[in-house]
PAPA-480868 format. One record per residue (C-alpha): residue in three letters; x, y, z. Coordinates in steps of 0.5 Angstrom, whole numbers, plus 500, padded with zeros to 3 digits. Each point is the difference from the previous one (the first is absolute). Layout:
<atoms>
AlaXYZ...
</atoms>
This chain:
<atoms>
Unk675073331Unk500504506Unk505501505Unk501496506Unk501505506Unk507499504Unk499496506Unk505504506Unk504495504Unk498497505Unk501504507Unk507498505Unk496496506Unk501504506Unk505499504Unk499498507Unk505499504Unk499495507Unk507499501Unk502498507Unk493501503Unk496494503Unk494498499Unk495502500Unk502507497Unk502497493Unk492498499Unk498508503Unk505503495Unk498497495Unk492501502Unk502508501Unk504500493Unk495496495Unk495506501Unk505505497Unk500495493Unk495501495Unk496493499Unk504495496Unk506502502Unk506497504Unk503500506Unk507498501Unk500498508Unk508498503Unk500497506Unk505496504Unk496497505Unk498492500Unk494502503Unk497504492Unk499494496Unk495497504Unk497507502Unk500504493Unk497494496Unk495500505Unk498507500Unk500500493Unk494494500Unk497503505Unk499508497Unk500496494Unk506503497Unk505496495Unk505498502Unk505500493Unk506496503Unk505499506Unk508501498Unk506499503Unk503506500Unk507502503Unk497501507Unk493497502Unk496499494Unk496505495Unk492499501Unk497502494Unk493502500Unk494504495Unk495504503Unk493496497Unk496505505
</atoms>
């Protein structure tokens, strides 16, 4: 039997944080982030303004980028998104 090479864990998402910024800033920081990421990986987007969960899934479907989910966080919501390009 040969062995099974360790795969590593996956990386922590990048953490951008859009905190207190009104669109369409959320979208432009997360355009300017996900370059820095290596493909695959994830991007971790915190923003509080209603107007990012209509913008950042529609950037995603546009630039044809995953969007992995939306979650409530303690403020505004947690827009998790992979670099497929």
């Amino acid at each position: 039997m040969s062995a099974q090479p360790a795969s590593s864990p996956p990386a922590a998402p990048l953490v951008v944080n859009s905190l207190g910024k009104h669109c369409p800033v959320p979208v432009i920081d997360l355009a300017q982030a996900l370059p820095s990421v290596e493909v695959g990986a994830e991007v971790l987007v915190l923003a509080d303004d209603p107007g990012a969960k209509v913008d950042i899934p529609v950037w995603c479907r546009m630039k044809r980028q995953q969007l992995l989910g939306v979650d409530a966080a303690e403020r505004g919501w947690a827009f998790r998104v992979r670099r497929v390009s």
